[in-house]
C-alpha positions as CSV (number, residue, x, y, z in Angstrom):
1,X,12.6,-36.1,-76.0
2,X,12.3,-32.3,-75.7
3,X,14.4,-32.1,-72.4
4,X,16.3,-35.5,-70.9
5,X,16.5,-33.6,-67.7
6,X,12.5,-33.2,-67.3
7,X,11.3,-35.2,-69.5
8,X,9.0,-33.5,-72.2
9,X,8.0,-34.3,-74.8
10,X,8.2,-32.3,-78.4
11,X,4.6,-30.2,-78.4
12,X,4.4,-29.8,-74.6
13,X,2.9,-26.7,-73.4
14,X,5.2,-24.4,-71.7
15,X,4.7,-21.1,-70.6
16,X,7.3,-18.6,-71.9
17,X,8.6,-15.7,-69.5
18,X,11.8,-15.0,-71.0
19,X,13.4,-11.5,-72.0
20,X,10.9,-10.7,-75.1
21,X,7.7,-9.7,-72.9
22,X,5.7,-9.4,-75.6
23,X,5.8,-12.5,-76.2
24,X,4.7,-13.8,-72.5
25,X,2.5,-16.5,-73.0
26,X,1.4,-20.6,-73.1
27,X,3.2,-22.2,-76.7
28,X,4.2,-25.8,-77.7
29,X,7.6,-26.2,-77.1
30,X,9.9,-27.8,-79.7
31,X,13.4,-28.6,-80.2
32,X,14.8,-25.5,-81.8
33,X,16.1,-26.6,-85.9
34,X,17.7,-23.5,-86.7
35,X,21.8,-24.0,-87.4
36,X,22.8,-22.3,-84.6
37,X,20.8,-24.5,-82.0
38,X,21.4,-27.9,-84.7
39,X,25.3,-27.2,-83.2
40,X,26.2,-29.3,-80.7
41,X,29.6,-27.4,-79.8
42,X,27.0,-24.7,-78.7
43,X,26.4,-27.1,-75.5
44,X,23.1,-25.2,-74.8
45,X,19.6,-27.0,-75.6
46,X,17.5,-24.1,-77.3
47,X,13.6,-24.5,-78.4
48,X,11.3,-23.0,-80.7
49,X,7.6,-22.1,-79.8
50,X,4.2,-22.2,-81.8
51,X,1.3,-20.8,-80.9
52,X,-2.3,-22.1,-81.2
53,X,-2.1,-21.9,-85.1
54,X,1.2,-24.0,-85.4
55,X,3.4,-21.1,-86.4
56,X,6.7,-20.4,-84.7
57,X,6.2,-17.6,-82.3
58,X,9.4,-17.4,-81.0
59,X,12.3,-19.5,-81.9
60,X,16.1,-20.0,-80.1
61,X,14.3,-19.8,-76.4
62,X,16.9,-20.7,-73.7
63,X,14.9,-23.8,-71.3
64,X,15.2,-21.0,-68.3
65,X,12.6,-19.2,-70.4
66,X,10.0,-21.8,-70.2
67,X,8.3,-23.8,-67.7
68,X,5.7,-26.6,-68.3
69,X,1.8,-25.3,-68.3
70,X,-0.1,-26.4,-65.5
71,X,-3.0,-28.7,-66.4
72,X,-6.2,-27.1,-65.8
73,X,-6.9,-29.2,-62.7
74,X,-3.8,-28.1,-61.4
75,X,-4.1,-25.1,-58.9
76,X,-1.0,-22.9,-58.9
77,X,1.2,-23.2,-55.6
78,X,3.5,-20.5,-55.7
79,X,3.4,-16.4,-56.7
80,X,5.6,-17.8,-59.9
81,X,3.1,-20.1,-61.6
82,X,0.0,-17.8,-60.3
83,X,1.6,-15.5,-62.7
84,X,2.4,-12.8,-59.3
85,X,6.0,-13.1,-59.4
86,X,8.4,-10.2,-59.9
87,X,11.1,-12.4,-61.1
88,X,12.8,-11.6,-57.6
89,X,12.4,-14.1,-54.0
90,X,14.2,-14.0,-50.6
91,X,15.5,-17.0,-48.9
92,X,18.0,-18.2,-46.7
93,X,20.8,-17.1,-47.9
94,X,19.4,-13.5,-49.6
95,X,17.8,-12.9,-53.2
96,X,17.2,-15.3,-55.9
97,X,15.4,-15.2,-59.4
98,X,12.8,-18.0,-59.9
99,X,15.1,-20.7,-61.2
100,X,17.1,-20.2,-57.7
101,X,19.7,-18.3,-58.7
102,X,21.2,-15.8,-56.2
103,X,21.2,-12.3,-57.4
């Protein structure tokens, strides 16, 4: 199981939209099998990414860096997955990122 929390599964396709913007894009997501991510004491849950070919585009991704691809019969609902989003959103309570965080 690639994440217990959301319940993917190894090869799922994520969309990456973490600090290395070149690398913006849709990947299979994997459990990361370097050392430093094989280390549970880490307590963090890292993944590696291939692209269409199978090779690792991208490897020690933090899971706030991906979110699952929509299917292509999904529509997006929100300025995030429509792919508007400036990484910034008001609420309530002021400014948070896209994974709810205040800022």
């Amino acid at each position: 199981m690639l994440n217990p929390l959301i319940r993917w599964e190894p090869g799922t396709l994520v969309r990456y939209h973490g600090s290395l913007t070149t690398l913006h894009g849709t990947y299979a997501a994997h459990p990361c099998g370097c050392l430093n991510c094989g280390d549970h004491g880490l307590g963090a849950v890292r993944y590696q990414l291939l692209d269409e070919h199978g090779d690792v585009a991208v490897s020690c991704v933090r899971a706030r860096s991906i979110t699952r691809a929509p299917d292509e019969d999904d529509e997006p609902e929100t300025e995030c997955e429509r792919g508007d989003c400036l990484g910034i959103h008001r609420s309530s309570d002021g400014y948070q990122d896209c994974d709810g965080r205040t800022i």
